[in-house]
Phi, psi and omega in degrees: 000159211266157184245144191283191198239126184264016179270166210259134190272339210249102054250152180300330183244164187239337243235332197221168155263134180218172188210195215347088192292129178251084152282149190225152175251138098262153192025248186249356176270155192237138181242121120308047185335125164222185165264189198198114188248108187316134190273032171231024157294141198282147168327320179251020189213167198287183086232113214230046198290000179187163170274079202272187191202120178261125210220135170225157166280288217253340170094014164222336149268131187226153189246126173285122200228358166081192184268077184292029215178124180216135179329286193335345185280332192244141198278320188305322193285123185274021137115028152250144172245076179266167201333140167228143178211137236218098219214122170287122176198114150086060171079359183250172180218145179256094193248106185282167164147150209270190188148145161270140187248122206273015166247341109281090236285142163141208192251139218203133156280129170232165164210145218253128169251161162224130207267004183203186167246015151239054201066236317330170188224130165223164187284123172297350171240331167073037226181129153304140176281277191251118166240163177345330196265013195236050209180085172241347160342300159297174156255003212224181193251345175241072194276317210281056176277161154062118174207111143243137183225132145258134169272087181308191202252335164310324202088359164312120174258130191221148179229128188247142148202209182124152176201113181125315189201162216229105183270151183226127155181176197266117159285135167307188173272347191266027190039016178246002171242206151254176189217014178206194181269173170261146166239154200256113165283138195281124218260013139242044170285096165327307180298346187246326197218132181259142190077321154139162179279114175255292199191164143100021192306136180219117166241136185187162210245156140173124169092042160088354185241160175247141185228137169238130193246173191167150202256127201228119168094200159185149339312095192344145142242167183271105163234182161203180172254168184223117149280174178257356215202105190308339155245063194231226225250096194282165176238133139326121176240354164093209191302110180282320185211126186272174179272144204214179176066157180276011158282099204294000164271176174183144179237149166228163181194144184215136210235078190282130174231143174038047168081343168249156157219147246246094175257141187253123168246155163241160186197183174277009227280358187298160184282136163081013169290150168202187198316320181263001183231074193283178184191116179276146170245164178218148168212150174294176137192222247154081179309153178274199208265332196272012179095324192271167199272130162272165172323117199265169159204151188302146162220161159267344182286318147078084172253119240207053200285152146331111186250026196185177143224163186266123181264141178301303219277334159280163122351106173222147189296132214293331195252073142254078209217121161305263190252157159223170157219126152086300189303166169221188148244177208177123200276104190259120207300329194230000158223003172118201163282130142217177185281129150210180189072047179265145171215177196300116147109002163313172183184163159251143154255134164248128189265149165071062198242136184237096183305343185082188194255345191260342214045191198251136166273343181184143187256057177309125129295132119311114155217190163211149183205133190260020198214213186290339183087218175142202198222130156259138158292073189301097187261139177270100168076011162186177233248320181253019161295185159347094162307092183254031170154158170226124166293138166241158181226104216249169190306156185224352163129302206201147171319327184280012244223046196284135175216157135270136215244171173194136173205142204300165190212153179260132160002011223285147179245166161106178159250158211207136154296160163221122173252145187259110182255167160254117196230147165163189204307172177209138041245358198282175177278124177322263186249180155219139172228157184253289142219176153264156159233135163272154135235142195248000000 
C-alpha cells in the first residue's frame, strides 16, 4: 500500500472551482457530484451553470468526468446551479437540484433521471418537484434550496431541503413525486437544531441513528442532529465543523467507503478562491462508540489514507488526478475530459501507482499542439524526484490534431507517487493531453 504523503491533498479537485459536495457509492466505485463555480464570478456574486462529476477508487485520485448535468437541461431554471444530490434506486439514478424558476417565480426543486450515473441526464418534469408556491413558511423566496434524499431500509424515500428553514416530505417510489404534504421544522428550536438551521441539508442512516448534518449561522459553521427516525424528532448534537477560512458558506456530506469514512466540505483555500469561488474538500475521520461525530476542522494536508492502488498498465485518463498546478480541463464532444492550459514547469501527481515487481519498459501519451510541443518529465514520489523518462511531444498541426508519442522509461518496480512534470517554451500552452500508459 502507497505510503501517505504529507504535502496537500485539500481541496481534492484543482483543475475547476467546485461547492456543495454530493457523494455517492455505487458498486466499488465512490461518484462525486458538486456544482461548479465559474472562475470569472464576480466577488459578490454565483456564478453557476452546470453540474460535474468526480469518480474515485482509491480516495486520492480523482477522474474528471465533465458536466453530466447543466440548469440549461431544465427549460424552468433561470441558470443558477445550486446545491444538488444525486441518488441511485431500482436501475435509475436521480439527480435532485436547485435553482430559480423562471415560470415560477422563487427558487424550485427539479429532478434530472438518468439510465447510469454518468448519464446522460434529462428532467424528469419539465417542470419543478417543489416550488415556491408550496412552500409558505418562509417569507422569503429562496427557501426551496438544497435537496437532500435518503432512502429508509423500509423503502420510503424522504426529501429534506431548505434555506431559512429546514423543509421535509415523502417521496413516492417513483421518485418524481412527493408522497406526503410538506413539513416546515422549525430552524430555530434549539433542541432539534444548534446554532439554528441556515441551508444545506445531508441526510443519512448508519448503525441505527439517522443523522441531519446542516450549515448553521453565516458566516457557516457545520452542525448536525441525531434520530431514531429518519422523519421524527431531531437532537441537537452541536458543532461539526466550526466556522474557518474565508467562505462565508460551507455544504456538508458524509459518506462510508471501503470500511472509512468520509466528510465532504467546501472552503476557499484554491489560489484566487473566495466566497463565490469554492474548492471541495475531504477529511477521514471515526465515529466514537455512541454514534456521535467529532468535531472536524478544515486542513490542507485532507489525511486520507489511501483504499486502493493505481495500476499503470491501463489506460489511465489524463484528467486522473491527486494534485496539479497550473493545468485545467476541458470537454471535447467526440473525445471527452482532457488536460489543457499545461505551460513550462505545471505539472500532475498521481498517487499510489503500483509498477508491480518486473516494472515498465515504456511510456505512451495521446496528446496535441498547436505551437512548440514540449516535454513531460516522469518523476518519481516529488515534483524534483527520479527522472525515469522524459516524452517529447512535438507540434502536431492543430489542437485537434491528436497523435500518440512514446518513449523508453527505466524499470522502476513497487508503488510509487508518479508526477507527470511539464517542461517547454514559454509563455504558450505546451500541449493538451488526453491519456497515458506504461508497458512492460
Amino acid at each position: 500500500m502507497c505510503v501517505f504523503s504529507v504535502q496537500a491533498q485539500n481541496p481534492i479537485i484543482q483543475t475547476h472551482y467546485t461547492a456543495d459536495p454530493a457523494p455517492m457509492v455505487y458498486g466499488d466505485t465512490l461518484y462525486l457530484y458538486v456544482g461548479c463555480d465559474e472562475n470569472d464570478a464576480p466577488k459578490q456574486s454565483y456564478l453557476m451553470r452546470e453540474y460535474r462529476l468526480y469518480t474515485t477508487t482509491d480516495m486520492v485520485n480523482w477522474t474528471d468526468h465533465g458536466a453530466p448535468l447543466r440548469t440549461s437541461a431544465f427549460v424552468w431554471s433561470a441558470g443558477d446551479a445550486s446545491a444538488a444530490q444525486c441518488i441511485p434506486r431500482n436501475g435509475k439514478f436521480y439527480w435532485y437540484i436547485s435553482s430559480q424558476n423562471t415560470q415560477s417565480p422563487g427558487s424550485s426543486i427539479g429532478v434530472a433521471i438518468g439510465d447510469t450515473p454518468y448519464g446522460p441526464f434529462k428532467d424528469a418534469l419539465g417542470r419543478g418537484l417543489v416550488t415556491n408556491d408550496m412552500t409558505t413558511y418562509a417569507k422569503h423566496s429562496w427557501d426551496d434550496l438544497d435537496p437532500t434524499v435518503f432512502i429508509d431500509d423500509d423503502g420510503q424515500a424522504w426529501l429534506y431541503w431548505g434555506n431559512g428553514v429546514c423543509y421535509r416530505a415523502k417521496l413516492n417510489d417513483d421518485m418524481i413525486s412527493l408522497g406526503s404534504g410538506i413539513e416546515a421544522i422549525d430552524r430555530m428550536d434549539a433542541s432539534s437544531f444548534s446554532g439554528g438551521f441556515t441551508e444545506a441539508p445531508w441526510l443519512y442512516k448508519r448503525d441505527g441513528h439517522y443523522y441531519l448534518l446542516y450549515a448553521a449561522g453565516f458566516p457557516e459553521s457545520i452542525h448536525y442532529s441525531m434520530s431514531d427516525v429518519a422523519g421524527g424528532k431531531w437532537k441537537a448534537q452541536g458543532v461539526l465543523m466550526p466556522t474557518e477560512r474565508g467562505s462565508n458558506t460551507n455544504h456538508p456530506a458524509i459518506i462510508d467507503y471501503k470500511g472509512h469514512s468520509y466528510f465532504f466540505y467546501h472552503n476557499d483555500a484554491l489560489p484566487g478562491g473566495h466566497s463565490y469561488c469554492r474548492s471541495v474538500c475531504v477529511e477521514e475521520f471515526s465515529y466514537a462508540s455512541d454514534g456521535k461525530i467529532p468535531e472536524l476542522h478544515m486542513s490542507d494536508a485532507g489525511i486520507v489514507e489511501p483504499v486502493g492502488t493505481l495500476c499503470p498498465y491501463w489506460r489511465t485518463e489524463a484528467e486522473t488526478i491527486a494534485w496539479s498546478e497550473g493545468v485545467t480541463t476541458r470537454t471535447d464532444a467526440g473525445r471527452g475530459v482532457y488536460v489543457t492550459d499545461i505551460h513550462d514547469g505545471d505539472y500532475i501527481k498521481v498517487r499510489c501507482v503500483d509498477f508491480g515487481d518486473k516494472g515498465a519498459s515504456c511510456f505512451t501519451a495521446c496528446a496535441s499542439s498547436r505551437y512548440f510541443g514540449g516535454q513531460i518529465e516522469l518523476r518519481l514520489d516529488s515534483k524534483e524526484g527520479e527522472v525515469i523518462g522524459t516524452l517529447h511531444v512535438p507540434y502536431t498541426g492543430e489542437w485537434e490534431n491528436w497523435r500518440e508519442f512514446e518513449t523508453s522509461v527505466k524499470a522502476v518496480t513497487g508503488v510509487h507517487d508518479l508526477y507527470l512534470v511539464f517542461r517547454g517554451k514559454k509563455p504558450h500552452t505546451l500541449f493538451n493531453l488526453d491519456w497515458w500508459k506504461f508497458d512492460n
